[in-house]
Structures are given as C-alpha cells and as structure tokens.
C-alpha positions as CSV (number, residue, x, y, z in Angstrom):
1,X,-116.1,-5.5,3.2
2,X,-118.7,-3.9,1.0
3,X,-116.4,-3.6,-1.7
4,X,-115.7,-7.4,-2.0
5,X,-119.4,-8.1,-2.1
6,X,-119.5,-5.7,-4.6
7,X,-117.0,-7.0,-6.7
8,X,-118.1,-10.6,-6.1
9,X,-121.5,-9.8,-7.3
10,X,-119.7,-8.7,-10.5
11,X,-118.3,-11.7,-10.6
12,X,-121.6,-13.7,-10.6
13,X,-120.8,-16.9,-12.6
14,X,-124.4,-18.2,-13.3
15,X,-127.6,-16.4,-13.5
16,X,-130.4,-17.4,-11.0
17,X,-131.4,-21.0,-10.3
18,X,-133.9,-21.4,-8.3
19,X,-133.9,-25.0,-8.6
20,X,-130.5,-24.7,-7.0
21,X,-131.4,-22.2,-4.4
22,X,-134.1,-24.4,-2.8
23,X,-132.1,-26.8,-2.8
24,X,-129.1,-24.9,-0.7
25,X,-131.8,-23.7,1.7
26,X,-133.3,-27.5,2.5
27,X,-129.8,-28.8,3.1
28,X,-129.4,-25.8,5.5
29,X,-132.4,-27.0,7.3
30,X,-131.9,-30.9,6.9
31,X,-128.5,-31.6,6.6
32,X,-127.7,-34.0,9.7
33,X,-123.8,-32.9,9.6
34,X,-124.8,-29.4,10.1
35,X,-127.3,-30.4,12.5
36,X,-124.8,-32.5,14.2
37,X,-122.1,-28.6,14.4
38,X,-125.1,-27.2,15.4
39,X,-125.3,-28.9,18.9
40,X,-122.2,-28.9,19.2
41,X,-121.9,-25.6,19.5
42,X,-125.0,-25.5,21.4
43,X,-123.0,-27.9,24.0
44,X,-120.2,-26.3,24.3
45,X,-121.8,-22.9,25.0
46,X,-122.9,-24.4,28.0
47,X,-119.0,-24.7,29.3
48,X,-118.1,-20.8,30.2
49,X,-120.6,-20.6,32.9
50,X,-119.9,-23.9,34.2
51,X,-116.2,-23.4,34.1
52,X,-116.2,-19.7,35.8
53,X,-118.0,-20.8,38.8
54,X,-116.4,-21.9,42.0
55,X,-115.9,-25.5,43.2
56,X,-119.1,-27.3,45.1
57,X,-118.9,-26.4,48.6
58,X,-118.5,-29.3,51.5
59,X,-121.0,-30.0,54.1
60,X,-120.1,-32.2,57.0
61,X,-121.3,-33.8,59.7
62,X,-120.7,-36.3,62.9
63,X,-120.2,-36.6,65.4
64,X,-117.3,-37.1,68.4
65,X,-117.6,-39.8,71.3
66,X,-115.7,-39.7,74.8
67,X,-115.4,-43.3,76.5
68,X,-117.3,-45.2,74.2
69,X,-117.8,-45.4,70.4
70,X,-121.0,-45.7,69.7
71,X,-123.0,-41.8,69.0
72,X,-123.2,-38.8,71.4
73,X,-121.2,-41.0,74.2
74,X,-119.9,-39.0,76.9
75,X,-121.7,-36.0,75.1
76,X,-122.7,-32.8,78.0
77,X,-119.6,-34.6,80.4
78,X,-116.7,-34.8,78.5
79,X,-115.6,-31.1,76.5
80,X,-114.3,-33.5,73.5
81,X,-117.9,-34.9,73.3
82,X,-120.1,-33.4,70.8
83,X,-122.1,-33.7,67.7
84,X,-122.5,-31.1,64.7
85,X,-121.9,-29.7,61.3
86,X,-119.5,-28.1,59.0
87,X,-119.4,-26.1,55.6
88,X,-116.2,-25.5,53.4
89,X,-115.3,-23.9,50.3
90,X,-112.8,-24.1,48.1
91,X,-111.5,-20.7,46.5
92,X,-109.3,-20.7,43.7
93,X,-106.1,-18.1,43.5
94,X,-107.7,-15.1,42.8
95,X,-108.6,-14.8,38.6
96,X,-109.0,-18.6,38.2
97,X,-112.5,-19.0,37.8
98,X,-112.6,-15.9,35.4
99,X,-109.1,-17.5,33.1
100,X,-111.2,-21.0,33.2
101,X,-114.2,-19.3,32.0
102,X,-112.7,-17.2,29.3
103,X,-111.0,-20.3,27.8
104,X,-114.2,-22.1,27.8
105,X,-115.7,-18.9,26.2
106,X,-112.7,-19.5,23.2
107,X,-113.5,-23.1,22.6
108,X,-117.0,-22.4,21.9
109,X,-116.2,-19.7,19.9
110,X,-114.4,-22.0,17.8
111,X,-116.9,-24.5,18.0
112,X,-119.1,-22.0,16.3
113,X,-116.4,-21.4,13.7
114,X,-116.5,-25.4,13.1
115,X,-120.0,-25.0,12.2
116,X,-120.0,-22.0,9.9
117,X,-117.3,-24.3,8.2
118,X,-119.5,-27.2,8.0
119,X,-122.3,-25.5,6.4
120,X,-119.8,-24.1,3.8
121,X,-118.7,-27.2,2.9
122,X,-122.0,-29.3,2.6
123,X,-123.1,-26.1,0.0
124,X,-119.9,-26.1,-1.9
125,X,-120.8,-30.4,-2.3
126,X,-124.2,-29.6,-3.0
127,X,-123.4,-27.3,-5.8
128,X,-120.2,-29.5,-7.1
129,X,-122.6,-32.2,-7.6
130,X,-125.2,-30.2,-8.9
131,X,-123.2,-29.3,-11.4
132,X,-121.8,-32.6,-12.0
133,X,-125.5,-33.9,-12.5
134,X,-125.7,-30.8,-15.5
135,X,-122.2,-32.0,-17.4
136,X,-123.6,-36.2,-16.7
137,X,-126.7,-34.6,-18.3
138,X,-124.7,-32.2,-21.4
139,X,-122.0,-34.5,-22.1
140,X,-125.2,-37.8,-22.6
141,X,-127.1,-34.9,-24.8
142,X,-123.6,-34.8,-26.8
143,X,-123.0,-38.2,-27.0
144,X,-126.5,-39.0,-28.7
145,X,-126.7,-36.1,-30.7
146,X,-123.6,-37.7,-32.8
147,X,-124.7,-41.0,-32.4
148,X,-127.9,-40.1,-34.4
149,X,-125.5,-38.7,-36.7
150,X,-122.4,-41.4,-36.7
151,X,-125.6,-44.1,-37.9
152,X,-126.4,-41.4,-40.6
153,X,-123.1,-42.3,-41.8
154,X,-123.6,-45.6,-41.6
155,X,-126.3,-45.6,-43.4
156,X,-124.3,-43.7,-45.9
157,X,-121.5,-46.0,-45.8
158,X,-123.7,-49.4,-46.1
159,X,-125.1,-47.7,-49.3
160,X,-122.3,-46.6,-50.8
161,X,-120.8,-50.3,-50.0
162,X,-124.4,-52.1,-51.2
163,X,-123.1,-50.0,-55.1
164,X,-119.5,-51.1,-55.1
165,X,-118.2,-47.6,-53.8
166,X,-117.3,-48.7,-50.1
167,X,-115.6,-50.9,-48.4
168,X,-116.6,-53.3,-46.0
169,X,-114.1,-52.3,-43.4
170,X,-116.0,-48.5,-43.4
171,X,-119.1,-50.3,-42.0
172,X,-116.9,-51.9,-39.4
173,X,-115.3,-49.0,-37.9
174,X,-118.9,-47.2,-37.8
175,X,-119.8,-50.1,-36.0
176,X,-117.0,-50.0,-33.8
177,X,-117.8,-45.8,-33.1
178,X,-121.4,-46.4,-32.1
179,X,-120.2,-49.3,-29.7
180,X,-117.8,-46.8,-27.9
181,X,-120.6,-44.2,-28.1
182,X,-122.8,-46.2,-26.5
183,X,-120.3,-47.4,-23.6
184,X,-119.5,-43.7,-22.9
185,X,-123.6,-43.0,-22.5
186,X,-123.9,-45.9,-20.2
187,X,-121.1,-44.4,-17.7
188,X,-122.6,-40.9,-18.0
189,X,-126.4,-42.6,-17.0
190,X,-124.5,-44.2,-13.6
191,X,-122.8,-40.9,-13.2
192,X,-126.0,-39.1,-13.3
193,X,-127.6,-41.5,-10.8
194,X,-125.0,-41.0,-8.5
195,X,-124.9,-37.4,-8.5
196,X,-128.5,-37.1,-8.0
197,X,-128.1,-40.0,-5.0
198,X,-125.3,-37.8,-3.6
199,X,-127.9,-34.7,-3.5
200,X,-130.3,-36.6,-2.4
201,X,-127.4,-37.8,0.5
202,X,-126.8,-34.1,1.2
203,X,-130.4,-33.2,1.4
204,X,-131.6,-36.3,3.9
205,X,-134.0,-37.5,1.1
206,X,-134.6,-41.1,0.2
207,X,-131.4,-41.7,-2.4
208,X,-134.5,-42.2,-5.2
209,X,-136.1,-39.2,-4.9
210,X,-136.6,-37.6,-7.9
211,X,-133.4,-34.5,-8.6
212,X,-134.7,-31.9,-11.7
213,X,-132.3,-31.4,-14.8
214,X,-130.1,-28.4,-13.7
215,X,-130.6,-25.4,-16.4
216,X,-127.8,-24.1,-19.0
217,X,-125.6,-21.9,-16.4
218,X,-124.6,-18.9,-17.9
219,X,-120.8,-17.9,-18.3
220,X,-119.8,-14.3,-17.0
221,X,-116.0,-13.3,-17.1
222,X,-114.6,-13.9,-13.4
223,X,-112.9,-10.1,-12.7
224,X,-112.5,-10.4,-9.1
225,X,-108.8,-9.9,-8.4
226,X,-106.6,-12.3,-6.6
227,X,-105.8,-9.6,-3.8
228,X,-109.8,-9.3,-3.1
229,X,-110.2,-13.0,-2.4
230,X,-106.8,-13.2,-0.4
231,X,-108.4,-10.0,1.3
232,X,-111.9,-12.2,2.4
233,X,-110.6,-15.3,3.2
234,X,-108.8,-13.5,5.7
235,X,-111.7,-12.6,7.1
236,X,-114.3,-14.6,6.4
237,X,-112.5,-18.5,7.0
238,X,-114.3,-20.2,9.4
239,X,-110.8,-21.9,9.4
240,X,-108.5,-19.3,10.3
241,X,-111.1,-17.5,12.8
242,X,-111.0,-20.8,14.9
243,X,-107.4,-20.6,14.2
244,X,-107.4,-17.5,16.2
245,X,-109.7,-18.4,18.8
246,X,-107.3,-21.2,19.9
247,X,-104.4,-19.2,20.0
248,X,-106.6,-16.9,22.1
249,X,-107.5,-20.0,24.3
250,X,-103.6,-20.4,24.1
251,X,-102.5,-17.2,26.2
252,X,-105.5,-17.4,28.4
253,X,-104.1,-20.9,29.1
254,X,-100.4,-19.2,29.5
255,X,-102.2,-17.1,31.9
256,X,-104.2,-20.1,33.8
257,X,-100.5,-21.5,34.2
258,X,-98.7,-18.7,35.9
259,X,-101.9,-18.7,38.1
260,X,-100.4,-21.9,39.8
261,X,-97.7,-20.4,41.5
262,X,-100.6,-18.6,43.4
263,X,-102.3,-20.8,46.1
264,X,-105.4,-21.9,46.5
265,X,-107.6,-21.6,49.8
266,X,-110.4,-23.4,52.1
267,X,-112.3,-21.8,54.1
268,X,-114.4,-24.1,56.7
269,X,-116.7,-23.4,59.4
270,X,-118.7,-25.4,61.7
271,X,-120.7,-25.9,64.9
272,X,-120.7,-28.2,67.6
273,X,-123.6,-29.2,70.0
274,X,-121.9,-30.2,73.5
275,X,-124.9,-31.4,75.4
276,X,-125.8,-29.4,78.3
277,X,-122.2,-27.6,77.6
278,X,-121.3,-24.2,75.9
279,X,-121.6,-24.5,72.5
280,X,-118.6,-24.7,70.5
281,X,-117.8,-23.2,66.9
282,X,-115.1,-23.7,64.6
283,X,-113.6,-21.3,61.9
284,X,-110.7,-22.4,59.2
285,X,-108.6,-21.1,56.3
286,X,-106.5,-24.5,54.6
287,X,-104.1,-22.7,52.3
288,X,-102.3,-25.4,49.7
289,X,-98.9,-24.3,49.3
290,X,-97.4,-24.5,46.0
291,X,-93.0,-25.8,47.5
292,X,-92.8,-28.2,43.8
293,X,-93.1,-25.2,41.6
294,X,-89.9,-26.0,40.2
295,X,-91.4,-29.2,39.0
296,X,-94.9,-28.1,38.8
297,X,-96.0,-24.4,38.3
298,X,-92.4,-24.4,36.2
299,X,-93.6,-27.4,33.6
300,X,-97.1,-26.5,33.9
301,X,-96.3,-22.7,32.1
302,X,-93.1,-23.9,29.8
303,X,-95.7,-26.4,28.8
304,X,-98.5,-23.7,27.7
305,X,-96.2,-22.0,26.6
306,X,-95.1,-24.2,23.7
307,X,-98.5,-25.0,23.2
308,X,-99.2,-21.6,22.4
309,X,-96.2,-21.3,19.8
310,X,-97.7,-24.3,18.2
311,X,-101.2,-22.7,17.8
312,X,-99.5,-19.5,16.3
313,X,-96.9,-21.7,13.7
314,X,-100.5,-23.8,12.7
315,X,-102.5,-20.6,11.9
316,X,-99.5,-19.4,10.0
317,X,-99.6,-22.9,7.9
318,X,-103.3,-22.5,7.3
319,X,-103.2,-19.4,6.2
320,X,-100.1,-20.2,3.5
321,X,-102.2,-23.5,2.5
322,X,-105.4,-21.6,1.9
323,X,-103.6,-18.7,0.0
324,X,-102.3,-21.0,-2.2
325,X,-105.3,-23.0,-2.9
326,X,-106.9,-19.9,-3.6
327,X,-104.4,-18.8,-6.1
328,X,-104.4,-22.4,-7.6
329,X,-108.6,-21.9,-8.2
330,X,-108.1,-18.6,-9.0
331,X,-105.9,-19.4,-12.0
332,X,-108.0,-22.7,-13.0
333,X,-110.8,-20.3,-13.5
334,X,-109.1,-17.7,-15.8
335,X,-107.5,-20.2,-17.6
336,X,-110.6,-22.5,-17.7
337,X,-112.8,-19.3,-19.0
338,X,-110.2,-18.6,-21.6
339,X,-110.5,-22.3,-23.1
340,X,-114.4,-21.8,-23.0
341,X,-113.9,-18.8,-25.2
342,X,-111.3,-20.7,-27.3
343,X,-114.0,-23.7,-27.9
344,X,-116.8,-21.6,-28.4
345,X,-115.3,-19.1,-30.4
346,X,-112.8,-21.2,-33.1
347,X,-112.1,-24.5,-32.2
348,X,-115.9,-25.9,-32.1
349,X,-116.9,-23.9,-35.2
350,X,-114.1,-24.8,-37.2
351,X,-114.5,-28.4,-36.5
352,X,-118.3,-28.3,-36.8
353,X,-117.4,-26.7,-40.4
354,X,-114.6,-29.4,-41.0
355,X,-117.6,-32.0,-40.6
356,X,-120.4,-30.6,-42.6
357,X,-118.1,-30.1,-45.5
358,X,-117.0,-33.7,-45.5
359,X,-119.7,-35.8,-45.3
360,X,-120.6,-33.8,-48.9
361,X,-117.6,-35.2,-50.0
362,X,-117.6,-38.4,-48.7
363,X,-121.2,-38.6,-50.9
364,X,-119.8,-38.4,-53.9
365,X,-116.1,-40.0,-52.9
366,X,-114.1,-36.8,-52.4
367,X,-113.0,-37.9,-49.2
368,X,-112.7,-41.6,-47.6
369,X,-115.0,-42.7,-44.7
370,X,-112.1,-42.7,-42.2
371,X,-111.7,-38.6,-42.6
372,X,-115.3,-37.9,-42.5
373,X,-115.2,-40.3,-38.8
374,X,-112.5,-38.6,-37.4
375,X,-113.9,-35.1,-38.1
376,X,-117.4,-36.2,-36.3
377,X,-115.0,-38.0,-33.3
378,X,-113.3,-34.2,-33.4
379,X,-116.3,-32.1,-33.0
380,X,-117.2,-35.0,-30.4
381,X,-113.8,-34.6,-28.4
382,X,-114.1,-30.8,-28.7
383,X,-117.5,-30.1,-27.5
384,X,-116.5,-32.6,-24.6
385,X,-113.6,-30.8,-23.6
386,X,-116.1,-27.6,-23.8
387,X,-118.5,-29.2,-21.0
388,X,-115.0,-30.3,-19.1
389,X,-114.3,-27.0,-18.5
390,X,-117.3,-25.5,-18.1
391,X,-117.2,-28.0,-15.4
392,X,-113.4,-27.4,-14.2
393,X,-114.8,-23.1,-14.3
394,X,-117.7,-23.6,-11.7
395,X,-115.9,-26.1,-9.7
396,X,-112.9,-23.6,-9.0
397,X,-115.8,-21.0,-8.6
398,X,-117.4,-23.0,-5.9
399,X,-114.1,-24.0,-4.3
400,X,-113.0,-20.2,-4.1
401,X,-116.7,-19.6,-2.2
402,X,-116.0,-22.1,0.4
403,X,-112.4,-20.5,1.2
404,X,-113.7,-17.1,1.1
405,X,-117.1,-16.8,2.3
406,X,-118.4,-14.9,-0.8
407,X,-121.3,-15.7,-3.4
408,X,-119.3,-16.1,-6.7
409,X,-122.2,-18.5,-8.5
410,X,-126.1,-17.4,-7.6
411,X,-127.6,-20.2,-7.3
C-alpha cells in the first residue's frame, strides 16, 4: 500500500491550503452526521457481548396446598404439601451463543465501515464546495474584469457615434452586453453565498459566519494510473469492506441456521420445605425437540442461505459500480487537464491577442464594433470554460478520494 501513497502523493493536485485543512479538521470534530456514525458504532459495539451470553436464568417460587387453598395448608401432614424455590436455565445447542455473538461482532464491524464512509463523504462535500466558493469567486473576478473593459468600449463607441463614425445600434448592443454581464455577476454573488452557507452547514456554524476566499490551487499533471486506484478502492472502500462484513455475517448466519436442528436444553433445580417432613429436592433437564424441521430448521437454513447469495451478488454490483465510477473520474480528469493546457496554452492567448488587436482597429474604423464585441465575449467564454474545468479537474479529483481512500488534493 505504500506504493499507492506514494504515487498519490505524486499526484498532489493543489499545493497546501491551510485554510482548507482547518476546515477539514473542524468538520471532523463538529460535523453532527459523523457524530451521529459515531454512536452508532459506539451502540452497536455494545451487541457481541450481549448477544454471546446465555438467556436470564428463572427463579421460582410457591408454594403447594393439601385440603385447603389458601398457603402452607396441610404442610408437615400431607407429603404433597410444601413450600419452596426453583432455579432454571436455559442453554442453547452448543455454539449458539458464540455464532450469535460473532454475527453481532460483523454488524458492528460494518457499522464502523458506515462511519469511515460518512466522514469521507462530508470531506469530499466540504472540499466540492470549497472549491465551488473559489470558481463563484474566479468566474465574478472574470466577469468584472471585462465589464470594466466592455464600458471602455462603450465609451469608445458613444465617441465615435457623438463624431458621425458610429452607429447608434453599437451603443445598444454594448448596452445589452453589460446587462447580461451584470445578470451573470448577480448569479455568481448567490452562488457564492450558498457555497459558503453550505460550509458553514458542513461545519455546524451559524449559516453567516464569515468563509475566507479560497487561494489560486495549483495544477499538477494527475499520473496515477487507473490500475493503482482500482487497486485502493479495493481496499480502502468503506463500501465494499462492509460489503464483506455482511457476507461474513451471512455464513455465520448459515451457520446459526444449521444450529436449529440441534436442540436446546433447561436445566431446573429446586427445593422444597415439607414442614416437619424430610426435605424434598428436585433436579430437571427439559430438552425442546426440534420433529418440524422439515418445515422449520429446513426453511430456516434454505432461507440464509439465499440470503447469503444475495450479500455475495450485492458486493459483486458495488464493486462493478465503483470501478466504473472510478474510471469515469479518472478519464474526466485527464481529459479535463488536457483542456486546461489547451486554454492556457493557445486558445486564451490567441483570443486575448484577437482582442487587443481589434479594439486598435475599431479606433480608427478597421474593424466594426460588432467584431471587436464578439472577440471580448470570446476571451470572456474562454477564460469561463478555463475555471469550468479547473472546476470539473478537482471535482473528479475529490470524487476519486472518496472512492479510494487516498489524498489526491492537500488541502
């Protein structure tokens, strides 16, 4: 398993947030839903013990009158007279208690795979929306960059108009642009407030509390091969380890079944006062005597049985289900790195180029103000589509770290 560490540290997404890391560590320690796992598990380790050990013993006593019916009548005359006690104890067929206790033993061990589940989920949300919060933030730092710029132009355009150069219709679709602009900052400030409630949410903080501006992440190359991550989520998934403990529970439960056939036993002893008679004791084995077992013991095991077949055929769907959302991640990342490289290294350039050369022309009427828009709108839709999969690259990151159990992003 070192090896995967190794290679996931490699594989390190984003340098070191502390802003981040804090954060993971006070939802650790706050986070009702983990909490919540947390006593579960607690609970249920309380089963195995109570499961293994035997039934409550009985304890009687009365009394028996000869003659009349009120107590100790005829009691020291009559030899069916008497008053006294009794204990009894049930006892299972032999390996009961121990089966019961084992299977209790599974279901807690599941429980504890629930919670190790729980906690990877509520960091891989904390992170999504932490880096939700930094593209609400980029994409508004985008968006009124270039609407500084787009009233540049329209300042251009109302002065080229105001000399008989422009046209009227120029100052109109500028108009228009900063009007969309500004829609498209206004759904970015509500997304931003909702991803820093949602932290907030995660955290158990008042929804208001203040959430700092996540940094710049970094961009490393994600190397880690696709048989490395199949490799740790098949050790590490909370989901397929409880997977196994049920089908452990399962034959154990098999087991419990075929115990049936076996009976079970009371033993009882008492003693009797007689009055100024001997003493009399009693001593008893009840035995229960499983005669239905061919509607019974028979059902009870075929039953398990198929129960146990089912366990096995759902950890077998898991499994396929989180292979392929792995691979599914695992090719949104590579193919969401190679589009950051595409946008960083050509696509924004050249459009950035495309605009600075035609606003220039536009100046002195080498171009018409429709061109020099749609060149800003490009380097607008580009950069955008940048911060999308900037986006789309950490989310499959942090996806991948839930499945497998590794640290792909520091935080």
């Amino acid at each position: 398993m070192s090896k995967l560490w190794f290679l996931a540290l490699c594989a390190t997404a984003v340098q070191a947030q502390s802003p981040l890391k804090q954060l993971v560590e006070e939802a650790l320690r706050r986070n009702p839903e983990i909490l919540a796992a947390q006593k579960r598990v607690e609970a249920a380790r309380q089963r195995p013990d109570r499961e293994s050990a035997l039934p409550d013993p009985m304890f009687s006593m009365g009394y028996t009158s000869a003659g009349k019916p009120w107590p100790l009548a005829g009691i020291g005359r009559e030899p069916t007279a008497n008053a006294g006690v009794m204990i009894s104890q049930e006892i299972p067929a032999p390996g009961m208690t121990r089966l019961r206790g084992a299977m209790a033993q599974r279901e807690a061990d599941a429980q504890f795979q629930d919670y190790q589940q729980v906690k990877l989920s509520v960091v891989a949300r904390l992170k999504q929306a932490w880096h939700r919060l930094h593209h609400a933030y980029a994409m508004a730092d985008l968006l009124e960059r270039n609407r500084d710029l787009l009233r540049k132009f329209l300042r251009v355009a109302e002065a080229r108009y105001a000399v008989g150069k422009g046209m009227q219709q120029d100052l109109f679709r500028a108009q228009t642009q900063l009007s969309v602009l500004e829609t498209r900052l206004e759904r970015l400030r509500q997304e931003r407030r909702s991803r820093e409630a949602e932290i907030n949410e995660l955290l158990f903080r008042p929804l208001d509390t203040p959430v700092p501006r996540p940094p710049e992440p970094g961009i490393l190359e994600f190397r880690l091969p696709l048989e490395d991550l199949n490799a740790a989520a098949r050790e590490n998934s909370p989901m397929l380890r409880r997977d196994e403990k049920m089908i452990q529970r399962a034959e154990l439960a098999v087991n419990l079944a075929r115990k049936d056939y076996y009976p079970d036993y009371t033993v009882s002893g008492g003693y009797f006062n007689m009055g100024g008679m001997p003493d009399m004791y009693q001593f008893r084995v009840d035995v229960k005597l499983p005669l239905w077992f061919a509607r019974k013991q028979r059902a009870g095991v075929a039953e398990q049985s198929h129960l146990l077949s089912q366990t096995r055929r759902g950890y077998e769907s898991s499994e396929a289900t989180l292979l392929f959302r792995i691979k599914d991640d695992y090719l949104m990342a590579q193919t969401s790195y190679r589009l950051l490289k595409m946008y960083t290294d050509t696509v924004v350039p050249q459009a950035t180029l495309a605009l600075e050369s035609s606003l220039p022309a536009y100046e002195t009427g080498g171009v018409d103000f429709l061109t020099l828009l749609s060149n800003m709108m490009n380097v607008v839709e580009y950069e955008g589509n940048y911060h999308e999969e900037l986006l789309n690259f950490h989310l499959s990151l942090i996806r991948l770290e839930e499945m497998t159990g590794l640290v792909l992003i520091e935080e």
